[in-house]
VOBA-1610 file (N, C-alpha, C; in pm, whole numbers, padded with zeros to 5 digits, always signed):
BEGIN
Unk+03820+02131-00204Unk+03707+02122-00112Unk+03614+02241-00133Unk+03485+02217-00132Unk+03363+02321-00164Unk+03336+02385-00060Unk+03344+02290+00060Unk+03314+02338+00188Unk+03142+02315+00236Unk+03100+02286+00117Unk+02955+02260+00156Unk+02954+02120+00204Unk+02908+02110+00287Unk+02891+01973+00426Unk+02817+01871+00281Unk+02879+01740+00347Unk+02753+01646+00265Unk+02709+01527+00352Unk+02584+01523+00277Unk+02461+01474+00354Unk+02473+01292+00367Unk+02459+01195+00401Unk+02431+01090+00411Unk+02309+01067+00366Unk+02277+00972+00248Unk+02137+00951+00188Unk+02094+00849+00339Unk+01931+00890+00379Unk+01847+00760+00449Unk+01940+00590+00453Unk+01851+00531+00596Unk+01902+00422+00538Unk+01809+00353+00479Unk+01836+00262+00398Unk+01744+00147+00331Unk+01690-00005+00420Unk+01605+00030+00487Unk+01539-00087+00588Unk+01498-00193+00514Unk+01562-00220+00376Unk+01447-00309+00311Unk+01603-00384+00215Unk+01701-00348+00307Unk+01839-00424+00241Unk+01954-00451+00364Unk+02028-00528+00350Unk+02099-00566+00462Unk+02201-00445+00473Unk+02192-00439+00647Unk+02232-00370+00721Unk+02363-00413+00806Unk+02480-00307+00830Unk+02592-00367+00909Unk+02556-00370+01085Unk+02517-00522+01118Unk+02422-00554+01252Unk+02524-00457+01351Unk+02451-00393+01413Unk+02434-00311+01535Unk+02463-00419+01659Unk+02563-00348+01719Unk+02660-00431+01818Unk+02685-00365+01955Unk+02647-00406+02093Unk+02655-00326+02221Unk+02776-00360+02308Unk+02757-00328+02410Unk+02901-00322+02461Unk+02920-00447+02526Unk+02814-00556+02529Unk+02839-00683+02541Unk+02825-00780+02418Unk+02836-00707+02314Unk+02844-00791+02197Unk+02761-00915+02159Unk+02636-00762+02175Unk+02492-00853+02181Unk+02442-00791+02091Unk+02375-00856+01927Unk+02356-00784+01804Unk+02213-00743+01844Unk+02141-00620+01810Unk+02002-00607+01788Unk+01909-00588+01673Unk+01977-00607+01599Unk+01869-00570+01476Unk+01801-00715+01450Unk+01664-00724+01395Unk+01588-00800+01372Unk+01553-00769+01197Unk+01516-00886+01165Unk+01442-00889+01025Unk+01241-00950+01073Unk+01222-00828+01004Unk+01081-00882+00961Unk+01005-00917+00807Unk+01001-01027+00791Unk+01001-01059+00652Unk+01171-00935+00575Unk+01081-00874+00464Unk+01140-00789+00400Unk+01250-00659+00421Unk+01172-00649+00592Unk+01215-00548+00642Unk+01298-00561+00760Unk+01396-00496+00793Unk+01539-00496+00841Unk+01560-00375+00964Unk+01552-00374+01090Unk+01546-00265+01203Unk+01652-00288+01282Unk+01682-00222+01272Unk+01821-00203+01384Unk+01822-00209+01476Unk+01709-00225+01595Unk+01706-00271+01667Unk+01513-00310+01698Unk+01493-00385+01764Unk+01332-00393+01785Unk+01228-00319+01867Unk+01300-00201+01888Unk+01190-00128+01976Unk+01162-00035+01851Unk+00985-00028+01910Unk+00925+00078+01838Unk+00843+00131+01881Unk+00794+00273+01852Unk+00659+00310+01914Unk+00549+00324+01812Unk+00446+00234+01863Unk+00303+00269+01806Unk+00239+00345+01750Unk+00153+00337+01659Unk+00096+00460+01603Unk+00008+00505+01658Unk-00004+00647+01626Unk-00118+00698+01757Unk-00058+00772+01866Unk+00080+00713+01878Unk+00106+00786+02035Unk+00232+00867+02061Unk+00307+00865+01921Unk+00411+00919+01939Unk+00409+01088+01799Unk+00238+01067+01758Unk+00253+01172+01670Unk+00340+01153+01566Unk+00355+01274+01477Unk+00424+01273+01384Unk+00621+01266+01425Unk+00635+01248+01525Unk+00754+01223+01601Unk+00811+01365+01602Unk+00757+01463+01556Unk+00833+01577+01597Unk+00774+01671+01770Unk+00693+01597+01810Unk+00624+01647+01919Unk+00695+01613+02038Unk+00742+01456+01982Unk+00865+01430+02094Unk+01007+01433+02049Unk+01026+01514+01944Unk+01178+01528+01944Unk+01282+01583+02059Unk+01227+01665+02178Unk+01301+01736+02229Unk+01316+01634+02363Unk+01234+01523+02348Unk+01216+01428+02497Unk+01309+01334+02465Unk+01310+01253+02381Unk+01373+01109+02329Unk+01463+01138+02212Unk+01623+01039+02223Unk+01717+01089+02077Unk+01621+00940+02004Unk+01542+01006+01886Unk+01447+00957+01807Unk+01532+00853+01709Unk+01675+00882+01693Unk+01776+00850+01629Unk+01797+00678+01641Unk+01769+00693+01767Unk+01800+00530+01815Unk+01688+00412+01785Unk+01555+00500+01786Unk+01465+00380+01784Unk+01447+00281+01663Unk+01451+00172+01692Unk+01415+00066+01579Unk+01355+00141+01412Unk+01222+00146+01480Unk+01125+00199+01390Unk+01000+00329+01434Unk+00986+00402+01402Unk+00857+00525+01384Unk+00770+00472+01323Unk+00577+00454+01434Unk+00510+00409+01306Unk+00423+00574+01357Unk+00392+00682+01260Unk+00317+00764+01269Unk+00193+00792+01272Unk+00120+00841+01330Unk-00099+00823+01307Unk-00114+00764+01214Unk-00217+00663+01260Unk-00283+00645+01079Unk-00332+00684+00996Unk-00325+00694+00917Unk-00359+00771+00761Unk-00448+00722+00669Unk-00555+00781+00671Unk-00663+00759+00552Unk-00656+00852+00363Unk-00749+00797+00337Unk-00728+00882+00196Unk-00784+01025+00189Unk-00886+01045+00262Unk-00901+01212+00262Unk-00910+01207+00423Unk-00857+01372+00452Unk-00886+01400+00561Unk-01004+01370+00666Unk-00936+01315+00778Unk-01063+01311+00879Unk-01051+01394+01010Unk-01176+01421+01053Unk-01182+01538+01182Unk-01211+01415+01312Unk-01205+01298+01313Unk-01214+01227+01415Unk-01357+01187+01482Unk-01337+01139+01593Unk-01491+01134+01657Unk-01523+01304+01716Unk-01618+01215+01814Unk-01670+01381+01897Unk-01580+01380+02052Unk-01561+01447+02125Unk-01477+01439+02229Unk-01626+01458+02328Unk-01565+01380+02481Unk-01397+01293+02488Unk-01370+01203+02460Unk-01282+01231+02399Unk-01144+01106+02296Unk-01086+01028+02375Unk-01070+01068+02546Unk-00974+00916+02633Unk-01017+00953+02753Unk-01017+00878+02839Unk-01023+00840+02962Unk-00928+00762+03055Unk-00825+00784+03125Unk-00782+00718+03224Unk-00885+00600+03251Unk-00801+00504+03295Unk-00893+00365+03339Unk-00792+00289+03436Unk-00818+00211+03515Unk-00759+00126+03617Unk-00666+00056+03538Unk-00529+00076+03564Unk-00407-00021+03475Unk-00439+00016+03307Unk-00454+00143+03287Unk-00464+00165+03107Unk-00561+00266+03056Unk-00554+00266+02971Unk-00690+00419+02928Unk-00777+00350+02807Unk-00909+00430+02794Unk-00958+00408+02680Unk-00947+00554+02578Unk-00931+00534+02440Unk-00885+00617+02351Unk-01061+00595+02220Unk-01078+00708+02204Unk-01181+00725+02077Unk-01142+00766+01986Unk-01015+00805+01898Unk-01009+00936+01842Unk-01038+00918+01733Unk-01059+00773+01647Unk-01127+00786+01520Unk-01022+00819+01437Unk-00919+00825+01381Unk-00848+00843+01307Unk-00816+00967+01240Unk-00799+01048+01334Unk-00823+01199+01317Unk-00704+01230+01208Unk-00670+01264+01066Unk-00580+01285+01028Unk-00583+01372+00903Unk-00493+01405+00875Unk-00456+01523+00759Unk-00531+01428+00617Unk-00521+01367+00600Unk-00468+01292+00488Unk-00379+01221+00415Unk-00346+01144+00297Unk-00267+01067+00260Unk-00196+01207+00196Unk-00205+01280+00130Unk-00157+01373+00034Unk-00070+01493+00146Unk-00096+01546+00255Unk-00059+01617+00350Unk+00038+01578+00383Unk+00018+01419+00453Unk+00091+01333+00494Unk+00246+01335+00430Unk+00227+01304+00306Unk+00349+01256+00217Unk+00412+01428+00209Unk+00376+01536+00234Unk+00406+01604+00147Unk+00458+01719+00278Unk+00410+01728+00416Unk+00508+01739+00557Unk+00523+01682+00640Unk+00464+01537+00650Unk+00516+01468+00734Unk+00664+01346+00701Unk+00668+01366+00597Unk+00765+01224+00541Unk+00877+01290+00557Unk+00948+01401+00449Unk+01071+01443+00462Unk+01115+01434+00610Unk+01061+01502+00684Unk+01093+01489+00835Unk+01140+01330+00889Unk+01019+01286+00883Unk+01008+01123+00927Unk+01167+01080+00900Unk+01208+01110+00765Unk+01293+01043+00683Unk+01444+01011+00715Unk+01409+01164+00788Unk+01523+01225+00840Unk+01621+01176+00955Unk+01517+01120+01023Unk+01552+01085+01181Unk+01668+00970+01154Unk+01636+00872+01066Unk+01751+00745+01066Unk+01695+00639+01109Unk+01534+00610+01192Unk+01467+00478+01231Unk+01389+00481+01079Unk+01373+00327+01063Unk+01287+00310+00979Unk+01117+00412+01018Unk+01062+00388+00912Unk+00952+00461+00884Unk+00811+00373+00843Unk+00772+00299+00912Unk+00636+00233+00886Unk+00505+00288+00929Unk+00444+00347+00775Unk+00346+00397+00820Unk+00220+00348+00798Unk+00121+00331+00887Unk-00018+00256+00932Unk-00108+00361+00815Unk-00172+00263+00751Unk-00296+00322+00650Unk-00435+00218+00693Unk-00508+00359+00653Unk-00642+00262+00687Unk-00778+00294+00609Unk-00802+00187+00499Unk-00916+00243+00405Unk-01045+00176+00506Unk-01132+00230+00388Unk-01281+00197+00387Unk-01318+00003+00324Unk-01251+00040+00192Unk-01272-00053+00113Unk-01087-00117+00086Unk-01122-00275+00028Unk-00952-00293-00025Unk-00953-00163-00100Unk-01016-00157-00219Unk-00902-00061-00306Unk-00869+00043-00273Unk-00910+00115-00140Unk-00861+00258-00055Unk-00719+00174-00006Unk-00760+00066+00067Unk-00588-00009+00093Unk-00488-00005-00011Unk-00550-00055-00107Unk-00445-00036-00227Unk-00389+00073-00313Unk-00492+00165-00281Unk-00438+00296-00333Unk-00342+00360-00273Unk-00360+00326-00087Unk-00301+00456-00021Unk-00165+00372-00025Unk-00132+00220-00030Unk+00009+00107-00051Unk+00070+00192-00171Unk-00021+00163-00277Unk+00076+00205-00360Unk+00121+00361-00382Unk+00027+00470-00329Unk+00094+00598-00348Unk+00196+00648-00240Unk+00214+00532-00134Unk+00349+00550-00060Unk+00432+00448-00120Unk+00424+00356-00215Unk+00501+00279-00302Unk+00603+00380-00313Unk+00551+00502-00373Unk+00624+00586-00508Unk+00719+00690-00416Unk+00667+00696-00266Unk+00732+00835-00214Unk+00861+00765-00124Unk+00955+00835-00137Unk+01081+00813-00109Unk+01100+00847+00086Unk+01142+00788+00153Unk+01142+00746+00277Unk+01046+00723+00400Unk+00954+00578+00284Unk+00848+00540+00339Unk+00932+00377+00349Unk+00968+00326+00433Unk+01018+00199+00439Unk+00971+00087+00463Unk+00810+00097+00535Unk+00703-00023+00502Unk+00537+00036+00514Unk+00452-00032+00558Unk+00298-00001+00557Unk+00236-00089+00698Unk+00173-00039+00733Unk+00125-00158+00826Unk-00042-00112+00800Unk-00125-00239+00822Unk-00268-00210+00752Unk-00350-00218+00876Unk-00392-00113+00898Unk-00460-00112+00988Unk-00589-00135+01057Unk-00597-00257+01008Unk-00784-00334+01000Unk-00832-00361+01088Unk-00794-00297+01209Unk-00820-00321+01354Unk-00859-00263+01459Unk-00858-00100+01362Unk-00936+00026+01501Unk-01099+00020+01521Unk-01099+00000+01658Unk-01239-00015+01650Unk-01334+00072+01692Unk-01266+00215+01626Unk-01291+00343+01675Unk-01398+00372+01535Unk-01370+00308+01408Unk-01408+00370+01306Unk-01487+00246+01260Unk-01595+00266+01142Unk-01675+00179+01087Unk-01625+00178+00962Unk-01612+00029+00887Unk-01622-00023+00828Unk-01435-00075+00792Unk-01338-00004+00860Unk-01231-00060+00802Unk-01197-00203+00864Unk-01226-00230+01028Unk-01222-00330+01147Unk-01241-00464+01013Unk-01403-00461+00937Unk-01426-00574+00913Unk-01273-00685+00823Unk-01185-00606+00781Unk-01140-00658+00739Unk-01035-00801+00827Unk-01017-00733+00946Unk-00992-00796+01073Unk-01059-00884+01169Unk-01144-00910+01089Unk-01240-00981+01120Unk-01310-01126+01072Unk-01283-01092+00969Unk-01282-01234+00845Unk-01193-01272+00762Unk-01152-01366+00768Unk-01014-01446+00731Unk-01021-01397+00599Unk-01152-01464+00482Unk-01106-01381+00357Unk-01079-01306+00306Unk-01170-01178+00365Unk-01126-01030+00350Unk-00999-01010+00402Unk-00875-01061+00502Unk-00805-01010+00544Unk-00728-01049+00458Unk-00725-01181+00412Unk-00633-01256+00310Unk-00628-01105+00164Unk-00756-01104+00108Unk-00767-01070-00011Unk-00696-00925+00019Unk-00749-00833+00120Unk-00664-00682+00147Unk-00484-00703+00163Unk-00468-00792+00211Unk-00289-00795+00222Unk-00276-00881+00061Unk-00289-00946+00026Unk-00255-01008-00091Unk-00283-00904-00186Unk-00413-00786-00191Unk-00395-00672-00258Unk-00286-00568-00243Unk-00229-00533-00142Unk-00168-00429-00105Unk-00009-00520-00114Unk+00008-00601-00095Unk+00097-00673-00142Unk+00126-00654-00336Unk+00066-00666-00376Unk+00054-00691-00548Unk+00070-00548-00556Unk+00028-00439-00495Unk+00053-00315-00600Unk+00139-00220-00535Unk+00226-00305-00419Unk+00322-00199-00362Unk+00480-00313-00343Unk+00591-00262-00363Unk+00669-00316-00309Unk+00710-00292-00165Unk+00704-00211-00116Unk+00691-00205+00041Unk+00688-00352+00100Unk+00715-00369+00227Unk+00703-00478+00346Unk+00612-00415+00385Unk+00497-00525+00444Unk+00373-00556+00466Unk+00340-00570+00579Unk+00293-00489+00690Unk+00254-00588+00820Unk+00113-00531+00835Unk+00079-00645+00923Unk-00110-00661+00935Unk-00129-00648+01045Unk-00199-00551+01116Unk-00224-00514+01240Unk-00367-00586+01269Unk-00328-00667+01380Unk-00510-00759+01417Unk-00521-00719+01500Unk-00728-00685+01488Unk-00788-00710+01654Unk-00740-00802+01730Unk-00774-00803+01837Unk-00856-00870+01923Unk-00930-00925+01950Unk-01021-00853+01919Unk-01194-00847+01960Unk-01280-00938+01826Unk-01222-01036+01852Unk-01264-01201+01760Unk-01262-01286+01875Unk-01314-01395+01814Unk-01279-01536+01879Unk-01189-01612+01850Unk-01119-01586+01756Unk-00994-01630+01668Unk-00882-01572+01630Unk-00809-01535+01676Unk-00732-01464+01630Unk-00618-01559+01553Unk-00608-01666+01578Unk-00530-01752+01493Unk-00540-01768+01350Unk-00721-01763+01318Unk-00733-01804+01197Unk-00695-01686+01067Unk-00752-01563+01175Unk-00748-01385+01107Unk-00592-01393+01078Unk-00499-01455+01164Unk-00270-01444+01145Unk-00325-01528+01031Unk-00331-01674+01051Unk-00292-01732+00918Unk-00331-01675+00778Unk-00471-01585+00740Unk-00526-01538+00615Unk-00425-01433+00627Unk-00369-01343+00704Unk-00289-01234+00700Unk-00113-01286+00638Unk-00101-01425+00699Unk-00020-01490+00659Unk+00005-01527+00488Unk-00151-01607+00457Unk-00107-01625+00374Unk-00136-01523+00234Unk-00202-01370+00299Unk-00207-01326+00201Unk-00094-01253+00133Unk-00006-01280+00222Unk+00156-01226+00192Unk+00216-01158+00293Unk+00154-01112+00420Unk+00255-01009+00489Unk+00349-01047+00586Unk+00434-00966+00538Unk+00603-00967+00601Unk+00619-00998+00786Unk+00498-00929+00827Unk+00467-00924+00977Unk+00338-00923+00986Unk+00301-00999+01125Unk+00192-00967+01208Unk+00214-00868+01336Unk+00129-00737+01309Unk+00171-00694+01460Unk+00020-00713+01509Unk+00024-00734+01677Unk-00054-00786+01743Unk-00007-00757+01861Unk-00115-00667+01955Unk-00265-00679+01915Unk-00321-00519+01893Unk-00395-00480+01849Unk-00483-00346+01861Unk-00538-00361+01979Unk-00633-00191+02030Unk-00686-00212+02145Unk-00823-00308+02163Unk-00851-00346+02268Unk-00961-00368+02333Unk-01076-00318+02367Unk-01153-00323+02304Unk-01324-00274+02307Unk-01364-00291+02418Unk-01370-00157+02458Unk-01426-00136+02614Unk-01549-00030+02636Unk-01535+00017+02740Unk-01685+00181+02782Unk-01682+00163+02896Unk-01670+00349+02903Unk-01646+00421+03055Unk-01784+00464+03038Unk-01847+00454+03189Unk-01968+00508+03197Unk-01963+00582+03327Unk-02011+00763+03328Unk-02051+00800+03371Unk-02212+00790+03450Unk-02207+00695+03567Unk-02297+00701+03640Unk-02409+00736+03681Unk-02359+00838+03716Unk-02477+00980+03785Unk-02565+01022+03694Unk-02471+01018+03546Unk-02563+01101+03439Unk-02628+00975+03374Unk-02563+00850+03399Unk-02646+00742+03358Unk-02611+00779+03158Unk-02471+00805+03154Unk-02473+00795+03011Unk-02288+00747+02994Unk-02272+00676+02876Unk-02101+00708+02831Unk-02051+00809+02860Unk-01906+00805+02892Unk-01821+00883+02882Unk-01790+00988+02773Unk-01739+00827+02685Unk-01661+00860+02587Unk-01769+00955+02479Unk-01761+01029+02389Unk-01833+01090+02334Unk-01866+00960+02160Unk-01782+00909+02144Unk-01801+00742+02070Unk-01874+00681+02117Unk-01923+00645+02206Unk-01959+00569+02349Unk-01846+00451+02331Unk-01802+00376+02308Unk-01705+00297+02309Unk-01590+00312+02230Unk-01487+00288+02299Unk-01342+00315+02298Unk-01247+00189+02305Unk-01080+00226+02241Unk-01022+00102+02272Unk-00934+00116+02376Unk-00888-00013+02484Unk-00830-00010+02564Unk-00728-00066+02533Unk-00599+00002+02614Unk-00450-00001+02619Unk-00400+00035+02743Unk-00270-00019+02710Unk-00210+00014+02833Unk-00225-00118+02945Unk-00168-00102+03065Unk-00095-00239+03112Unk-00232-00359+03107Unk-00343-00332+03118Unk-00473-00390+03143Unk-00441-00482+03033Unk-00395-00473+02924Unk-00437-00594+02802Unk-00304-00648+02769Unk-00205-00632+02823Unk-00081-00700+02852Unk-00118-00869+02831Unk-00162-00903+02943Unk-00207-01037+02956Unk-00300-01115+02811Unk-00342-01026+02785Unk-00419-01076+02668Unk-00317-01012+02541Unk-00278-00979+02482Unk-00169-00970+02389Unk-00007-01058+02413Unk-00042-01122+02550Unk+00083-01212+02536Unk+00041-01343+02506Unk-00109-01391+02517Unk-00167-01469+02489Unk-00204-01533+02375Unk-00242-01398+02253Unk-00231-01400+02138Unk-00119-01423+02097Unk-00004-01365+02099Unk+00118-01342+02053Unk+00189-01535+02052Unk+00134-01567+02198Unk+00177-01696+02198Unk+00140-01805+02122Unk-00039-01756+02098Unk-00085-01831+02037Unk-00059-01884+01860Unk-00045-01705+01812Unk+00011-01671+01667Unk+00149-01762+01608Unk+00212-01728+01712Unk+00397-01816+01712Unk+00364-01924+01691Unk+00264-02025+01756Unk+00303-02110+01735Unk+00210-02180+01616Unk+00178-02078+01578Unk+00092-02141+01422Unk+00091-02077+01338Unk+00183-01998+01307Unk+00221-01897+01197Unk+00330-01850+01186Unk+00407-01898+01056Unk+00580-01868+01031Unk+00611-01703+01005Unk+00505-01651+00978Unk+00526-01494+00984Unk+00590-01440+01103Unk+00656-01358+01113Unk+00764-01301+01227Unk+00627-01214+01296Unk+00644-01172+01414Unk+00570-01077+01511Unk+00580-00990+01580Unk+00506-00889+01538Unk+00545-00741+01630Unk+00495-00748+01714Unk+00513-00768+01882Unk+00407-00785+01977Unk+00364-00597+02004Unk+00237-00612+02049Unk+00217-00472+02087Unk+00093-00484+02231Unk+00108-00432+02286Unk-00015-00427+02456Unk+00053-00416+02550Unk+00041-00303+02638Unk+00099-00242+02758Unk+00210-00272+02793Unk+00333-00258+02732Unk+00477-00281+02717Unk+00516-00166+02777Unk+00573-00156+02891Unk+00630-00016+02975Unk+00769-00078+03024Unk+00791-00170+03039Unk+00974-00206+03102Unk+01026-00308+03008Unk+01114-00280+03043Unk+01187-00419+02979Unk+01186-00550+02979Unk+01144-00571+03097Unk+01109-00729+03142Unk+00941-00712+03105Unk+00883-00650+02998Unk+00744-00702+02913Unk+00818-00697+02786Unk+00944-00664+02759Unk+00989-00658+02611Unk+01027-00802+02624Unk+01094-00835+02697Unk+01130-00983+02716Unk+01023-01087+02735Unk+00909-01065+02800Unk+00811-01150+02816Unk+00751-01161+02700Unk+00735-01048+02612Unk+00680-01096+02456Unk+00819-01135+02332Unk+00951-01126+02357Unk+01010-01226+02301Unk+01004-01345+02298Unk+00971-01396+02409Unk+00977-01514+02452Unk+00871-01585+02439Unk+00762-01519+02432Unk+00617-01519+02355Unk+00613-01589+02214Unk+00718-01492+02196Unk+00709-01526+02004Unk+00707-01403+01948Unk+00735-01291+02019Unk+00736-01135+01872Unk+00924-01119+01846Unk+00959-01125+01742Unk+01030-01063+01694Unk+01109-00941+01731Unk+00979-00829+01760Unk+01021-00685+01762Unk+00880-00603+01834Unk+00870-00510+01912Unk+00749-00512+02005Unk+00737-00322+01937Unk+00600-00284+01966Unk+00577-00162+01924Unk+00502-00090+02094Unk+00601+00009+02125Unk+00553+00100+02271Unk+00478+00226+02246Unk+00398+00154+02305Unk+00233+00319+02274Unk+00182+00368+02415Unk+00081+00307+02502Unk+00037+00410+02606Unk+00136+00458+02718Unk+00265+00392+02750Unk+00315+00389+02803Unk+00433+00561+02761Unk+00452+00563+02649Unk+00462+00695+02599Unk+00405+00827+02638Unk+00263+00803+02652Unk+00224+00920+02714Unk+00231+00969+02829Unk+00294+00886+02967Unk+00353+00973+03074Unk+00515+00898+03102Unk+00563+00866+02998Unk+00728+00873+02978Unk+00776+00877+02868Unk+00778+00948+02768Unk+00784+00929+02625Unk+00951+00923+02631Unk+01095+00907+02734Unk+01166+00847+02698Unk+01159+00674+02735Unk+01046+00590+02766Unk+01021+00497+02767Unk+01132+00405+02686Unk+01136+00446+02523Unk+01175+00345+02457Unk+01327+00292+02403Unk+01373+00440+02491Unk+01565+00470+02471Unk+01575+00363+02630Unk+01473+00420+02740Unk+01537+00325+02862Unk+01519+00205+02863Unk+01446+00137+02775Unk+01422+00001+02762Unk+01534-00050+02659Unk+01533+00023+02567Unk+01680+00022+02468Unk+01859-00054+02507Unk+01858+00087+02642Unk+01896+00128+02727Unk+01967-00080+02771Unk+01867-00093+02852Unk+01842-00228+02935Unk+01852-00339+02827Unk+01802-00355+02711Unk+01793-00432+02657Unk+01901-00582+02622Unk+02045-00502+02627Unk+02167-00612+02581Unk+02210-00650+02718Unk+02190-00636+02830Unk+02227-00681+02974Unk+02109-00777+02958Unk+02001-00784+02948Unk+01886-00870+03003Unk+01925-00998+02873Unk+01931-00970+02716Unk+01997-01063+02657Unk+02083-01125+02708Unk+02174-01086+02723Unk+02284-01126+02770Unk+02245-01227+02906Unk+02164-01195+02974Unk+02143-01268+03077Unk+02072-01441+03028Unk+02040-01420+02928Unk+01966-01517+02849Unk+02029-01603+02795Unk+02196-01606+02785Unk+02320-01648+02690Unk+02307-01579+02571Unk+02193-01472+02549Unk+02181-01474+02385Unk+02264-01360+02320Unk+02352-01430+02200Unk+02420-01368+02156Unk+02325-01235+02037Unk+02194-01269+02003Unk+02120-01211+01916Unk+01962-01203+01980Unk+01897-01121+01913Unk+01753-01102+01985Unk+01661-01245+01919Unk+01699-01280+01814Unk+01648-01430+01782Unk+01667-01519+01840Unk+01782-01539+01909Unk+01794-01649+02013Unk+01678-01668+02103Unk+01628-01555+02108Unk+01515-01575+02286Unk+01337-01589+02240Unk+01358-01536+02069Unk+01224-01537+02025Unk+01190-01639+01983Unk+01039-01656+02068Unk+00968-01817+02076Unk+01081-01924+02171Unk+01096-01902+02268Unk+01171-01964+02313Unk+01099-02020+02450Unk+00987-01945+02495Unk+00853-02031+02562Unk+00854-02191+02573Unk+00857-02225+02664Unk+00833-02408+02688Unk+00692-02419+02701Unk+00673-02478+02594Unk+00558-02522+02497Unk+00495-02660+02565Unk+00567-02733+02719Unk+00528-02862+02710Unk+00419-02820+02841
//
């Protein structure tokens, strides 16, 4: 014996896993397309930071998946502040995609990321496809990056949204980022269409593994008195419990016209909204504003999760997904 401790390599989210089993012998791990989570809670990007901000609040160990800020190809300094506002049932957020870069990124935020034991899906967001395809494939190459999610849906920033917006462009950006990365694929959609069915199916069929749904809601706080915006963007996206109702709507709508699996995402704070968007049709749900005044949110929903199955008969979290009476 050397005496030097040895390490356990990462796990591999992108190969079968020995299913995760609770004390009512209720399995949680889910498959999304390609990709494989041990259980389906996750938190959002945007709100949980690079996850070391909340290491000392939540055992990070447990969660499904980490998706970290989104990440562009060169550094960005964000909008102008203020960046959020409290709002009745939810907040509005500006921040524009404030981030280090793709190169920063990979080079102190990953080892860390890597470390924790949840998968690692990290949100990129170009200008153009081939910024999509560049930033896919140079996390192709880096070692404990376990999927991508494309982020064509902030409607904080100009020009990446459009891709979320028109079926072809959305098709042609995932069918690109698909072709030059092996990674699992998920497509993050607006909202703020009249369709959101048609934007899943081009996301569908341009190859990706998941739809997560929905991004925020295009809103504006107006200061009164001064007779001007709030927000220093003037418009911001809304989250948090306010768009609940409308992301279970989508979610329902998506299920039932698109074989792609679903990440539900919109004001998810208890457990009985993790269950209301199973039953919806998501797969596996991603927890964001609700983080910022409980960031152990996603261990106590965790927590709850195999009693409320269980209450369902369901021996697995697939049993209950899409399980909505449709008549």
């Amino acid at each position: 014996m050397s005496g030097i401790p040895t390490v356990s390599p990462p796990p591999d989210h992108r190969t079968d896993v020995t299913p995760a089993k609770t004390k009512n012998s209720v399995r949680l791990d889910v498959q999304l397309g390609r990709l494989r989570l041990s259980n389906p809670i996750a938190v959002a990007s945007g709100t949980f930071g690079y996850a070391r901000e909340a290491a000392g609040l939540v055992d990070l160990a447990r969660l499904g998946a980490i998706l970290p800020k989104t990440i562009t190809k060169e550094p960005r300094e964000g909008n102008p502040p203020p960046r959020t506002i409290e709002t009745t049932g939810g907040m509005l957020n500006s921040i524009g995609l404030d981030n280090d870069g793709i190169e920063a990124f990979i080079a102190e935020k990953v080892p860390y990321l890597a470390s924790l034991g949840p998968a690692t899906i990290v949100s990129i967001a170009g200008r153009t496809q081939d910024e999509f395809v560049r930033l896919a494939a140079r996390l192709d190459d880096t070692p404990g990056v376990d999927a991508v999610e494309l982020n064509i849906s902030c409607p904080n920033v100009s020009g990446g949204v459009d891709f979320g917006t028109d079926p072809a462009m959305c098709e042609r950006v995932v069918a690109g980022v698909r072709a030059a990365c092996s990674l699992p694929v998920l497509a993050k959609l607006t909202p703020n269409v009249t369709d959101v069915v048609t934007i899943a199916k081009a996301a569908a069929a341009g190859g990706a593994d998941a739809i997560s749904l929905i991004n925020t809601c295009l809103g504006l706080a107006v200061d009164w008195r001064r007779r001007r915006p709030i927000l220093g963007n003037v418009l911001g996206g809304l989250s948090g419990p306010a768009i609940k109702p409308i992301a279970l709507r989508i979610v329902y709508q998506v299920a039932g016209a698109v074989d792609a699996p679903l990440m539900g995402i919109g004001g998810i704070a208890t457990i009985d909204d993790v269950m209301e968007f199973f039953v919806a049709g998501a797969t596996a749900v991603q927890i964001g504003t609700a983080n910022f005044y409980n960031p152990s949110v996603s261990v106590e929903i965790l927590d709850a999760l195999p009693d409320a199955l269980a209450e369902l008969g369901a021996t697995c979290v697939a049993d209950v997904v899409g399980t909505i009476d449709r008549e």
